[in-house]
N, C-alpha and C positions, 0 to 999 in steps of 0.2 A: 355248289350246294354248301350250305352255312355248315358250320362242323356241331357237333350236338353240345348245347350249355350241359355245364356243371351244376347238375340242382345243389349239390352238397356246397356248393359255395350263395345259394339263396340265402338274403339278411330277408327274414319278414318287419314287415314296417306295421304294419296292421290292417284288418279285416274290414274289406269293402263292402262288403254282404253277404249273408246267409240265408240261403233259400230251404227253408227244411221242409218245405215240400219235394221241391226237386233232389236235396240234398246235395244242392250246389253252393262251392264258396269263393269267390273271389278276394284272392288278399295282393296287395300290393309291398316291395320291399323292390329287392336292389344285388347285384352279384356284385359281389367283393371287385373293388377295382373297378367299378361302372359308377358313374354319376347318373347317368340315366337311370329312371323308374322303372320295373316292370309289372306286371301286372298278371298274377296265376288264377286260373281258374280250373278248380277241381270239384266232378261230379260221380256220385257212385254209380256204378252198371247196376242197369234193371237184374232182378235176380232170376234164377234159370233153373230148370232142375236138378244141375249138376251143383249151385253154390247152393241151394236148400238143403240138398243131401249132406252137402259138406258141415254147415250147420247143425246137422242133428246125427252127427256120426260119433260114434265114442270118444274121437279125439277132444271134444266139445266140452268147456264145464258149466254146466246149468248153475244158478242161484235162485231159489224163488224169494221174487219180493215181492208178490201178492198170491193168497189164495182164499177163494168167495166161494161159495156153494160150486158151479158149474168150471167157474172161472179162476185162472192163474198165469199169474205173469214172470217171464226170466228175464234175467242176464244172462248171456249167453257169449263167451267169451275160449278163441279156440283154444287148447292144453299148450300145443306145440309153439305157440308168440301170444304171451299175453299182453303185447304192447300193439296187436293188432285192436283196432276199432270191434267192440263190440258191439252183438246185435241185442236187440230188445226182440220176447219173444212172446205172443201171447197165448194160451192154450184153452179150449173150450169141449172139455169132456166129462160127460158124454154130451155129443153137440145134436141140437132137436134138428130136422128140417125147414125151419124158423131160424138156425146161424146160420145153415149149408144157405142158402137163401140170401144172408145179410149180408157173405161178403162175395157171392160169384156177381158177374159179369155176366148183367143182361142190359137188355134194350130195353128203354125206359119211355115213360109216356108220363106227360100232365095231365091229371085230373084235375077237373074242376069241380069242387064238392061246394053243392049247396046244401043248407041245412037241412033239407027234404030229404037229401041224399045222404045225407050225415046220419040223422034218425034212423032210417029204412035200412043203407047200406052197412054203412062203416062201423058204426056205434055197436051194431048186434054180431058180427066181426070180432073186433078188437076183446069185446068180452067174453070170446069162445075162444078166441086164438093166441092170446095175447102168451108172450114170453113169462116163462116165472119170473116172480121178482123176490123170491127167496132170499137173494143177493142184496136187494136193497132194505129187506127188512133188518138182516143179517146185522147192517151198517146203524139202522137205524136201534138197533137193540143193542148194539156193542159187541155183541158175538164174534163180529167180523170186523180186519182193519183198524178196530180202533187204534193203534199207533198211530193211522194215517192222517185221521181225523187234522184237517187245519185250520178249524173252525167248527165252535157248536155254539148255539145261540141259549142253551143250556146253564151255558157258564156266567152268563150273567143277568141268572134268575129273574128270567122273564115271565112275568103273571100270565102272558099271552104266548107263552113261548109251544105249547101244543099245537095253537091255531095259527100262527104267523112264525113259528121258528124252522131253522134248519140246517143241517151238516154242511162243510164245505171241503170237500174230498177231492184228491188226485183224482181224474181220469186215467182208465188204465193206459189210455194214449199215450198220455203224458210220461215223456224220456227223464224229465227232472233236470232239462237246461233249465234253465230263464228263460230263454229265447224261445222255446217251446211251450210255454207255461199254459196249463190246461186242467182249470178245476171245474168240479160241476156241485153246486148247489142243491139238495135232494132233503124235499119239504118234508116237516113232521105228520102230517096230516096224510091222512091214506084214502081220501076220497076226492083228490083231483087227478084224473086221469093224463088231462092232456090241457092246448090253449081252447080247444072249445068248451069246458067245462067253467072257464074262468068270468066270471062276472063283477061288478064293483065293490063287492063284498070282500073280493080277496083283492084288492087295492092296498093294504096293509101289509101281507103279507107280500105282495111284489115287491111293495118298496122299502120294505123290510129286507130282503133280498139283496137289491137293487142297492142301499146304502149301509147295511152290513158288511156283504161280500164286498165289496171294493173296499172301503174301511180297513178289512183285515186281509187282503192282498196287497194292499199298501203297507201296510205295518209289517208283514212278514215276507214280502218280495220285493216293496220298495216301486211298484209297481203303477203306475198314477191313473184313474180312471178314465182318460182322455186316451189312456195305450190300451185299454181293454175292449175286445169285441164281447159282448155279453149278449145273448142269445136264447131262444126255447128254438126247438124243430117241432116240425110239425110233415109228416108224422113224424112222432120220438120212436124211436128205437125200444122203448119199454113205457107203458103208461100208467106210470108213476112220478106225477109232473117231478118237472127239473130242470135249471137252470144253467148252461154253459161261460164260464167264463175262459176267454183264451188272450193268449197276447199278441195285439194288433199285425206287429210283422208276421208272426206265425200265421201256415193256410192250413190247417185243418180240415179234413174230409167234413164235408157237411155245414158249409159257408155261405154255400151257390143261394140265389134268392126266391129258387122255389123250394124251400127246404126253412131256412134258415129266419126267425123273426126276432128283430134286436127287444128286447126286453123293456128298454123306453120306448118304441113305440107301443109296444103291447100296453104300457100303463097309458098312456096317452089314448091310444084311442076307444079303451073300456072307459077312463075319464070322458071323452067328448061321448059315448054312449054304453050305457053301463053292459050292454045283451050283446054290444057289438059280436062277440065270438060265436055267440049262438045264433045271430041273426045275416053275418057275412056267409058268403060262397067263399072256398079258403080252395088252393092251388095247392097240391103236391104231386110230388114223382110219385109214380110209383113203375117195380119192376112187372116186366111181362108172367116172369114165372111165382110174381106171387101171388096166394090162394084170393085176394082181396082183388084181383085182378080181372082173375075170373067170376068173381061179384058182376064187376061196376060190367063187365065185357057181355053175362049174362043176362043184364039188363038194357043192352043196347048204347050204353053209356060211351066206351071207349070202342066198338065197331068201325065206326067211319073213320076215327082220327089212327086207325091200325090199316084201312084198307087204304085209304090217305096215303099214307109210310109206303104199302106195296106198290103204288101207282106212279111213286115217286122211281123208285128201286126198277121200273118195266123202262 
């Protein structure tokens, strides 16, 4: 049996790659006295309910760097080593049936939504159910985060800036590496819902978007529009349209391609047809135990493709 190396004698040479999904890194260097290369790979343990508790035990000191109407965010760093790796923490109180929802773990199904289904099902839905956006008014009136602000289209007294301007704000996702980089774009206008509401009228306004925001992530992150995934979901998590900008190596939740629609295509194919959003059948997840679930499942919609799932499972 080999005898155990000396980490305390590791030279780092430099960083192979960073998985901030996985929260794995691979760096390579060299033990003192070896010419040979080696190669370290370090991943964090999933957390458990004994390292969550430890997180939120008195020993712990909180910072808040954000707080929105429902919403706030920590640093969370333990008392007893503060040269231990801190956690990012987010907090949602009081949280509706609509968060408890957002972030459990269910089994998920494709809808296929045709505009017929759009109308009838989802549309009448979404404007009974929808999350408050108190939060993003909050942003949009100043009241809230303005330090955060890293872009307002405001600033350079745009005649159009009502109808085609917009904030470009941290996601609370977002750790504030580089490597991580996750801002979200969030329109002045208060009467686009979502990508179905969008027609060739607001082609200005996309590309408005679309060559501002990268513009000023470039200037302030250095950040070149060839490394940016830029994105709407569909469904959005609040429908109050908005635009996702993240940085390419980074996976962030909500990327997959039944979710995720890059923002040049969006202009592109409202370009080749102006109704395209209101006139396509549009594909999203959705979970078992949400209320819009029991919609489309009410109406015979998602029944076979669930009795399907059991038949597979016998």
């Amino acid at each position: 049996m080999s005898e155990q190396p000396d980490f305390s004698k590791f030279q780092f040479k430099r960083i192979l790659m960073n998985d901030t999904q996985r929260k794995m890194v691979a760096v390579e260097g060299n033990f003192n006295g070896c010419s040979k290369p080696a190669v370290i790979v370090m991943e964090k343990y999933a957390f458990d309910k004994a390292s969550i508790m430890n997180v939120c035990s008195s020993g712990t000191k909180f910072t808040k760097d954000v707080e929105n109407d429902v919403y706030k965010s920590f640093t969370c760093v333990p008392q007893y080593n503060e040269n231990i790796s801190s956690n990012k923490m987010d907090l949602i109180h009081p949280a509706t049936q609509k968060h408890i929802l957002k972030f459990s773990s269910q089994p998920l199904y494709i809808v296929q939504e045709t505009k017929e289904m759009y109308q009838e099902i989802t549309l009448p839905f979404i404007l009974d159910n929808s999350l408050s956006l108190q939060w993003v008014y909050n942003c949009l009136e100043y009241t809230s985060e303005k330090e955060r602000i890293k872009y307002d289209t405001a600033c350079e007294k745009d005649k159009d800036d009502n109808l085609n301007g917009f904030l470009l704000i941290p996601d609370l996702k977002w750790s504030g590496k580089l490597d991580e980089l996750y801002l979200l774009a969030i329109i002045k206008r208060r009467n686009i819902k979502s990508l179905r509401d969008l027609t060739s009228k607001h082609l200005p306004l996309l590309k408005n978007i679309l060559n501002k925001g990268t513009a000023a992530i470039y200037r302030l992150y250095g950040v070149p529009l060839s490394q940016l995934r830029i994105y709407v979901h569909y469904q959005p998590s609040f429908y109050h349209f908005h635009v996702h900008f993240t940085y390419l190596m980074h996976i962030p939740p909500g990327i997959n391609t039944e979710k995720a629609h890059l923002l040049s295509t969006v202009i592109n194919n409202i370009e080749l047809l102006g109704d395209y959003y209101q006139s396509s059948t549009m594909n999203f997840v959705i979970k078992e135990g949400d209320p819009l679930f029991s919609c489309f499942e009410d109406k015979g919609i998602l029944s076979k493709s669930k009795l399907l799932i059991e038949s597979i499972k016998q």
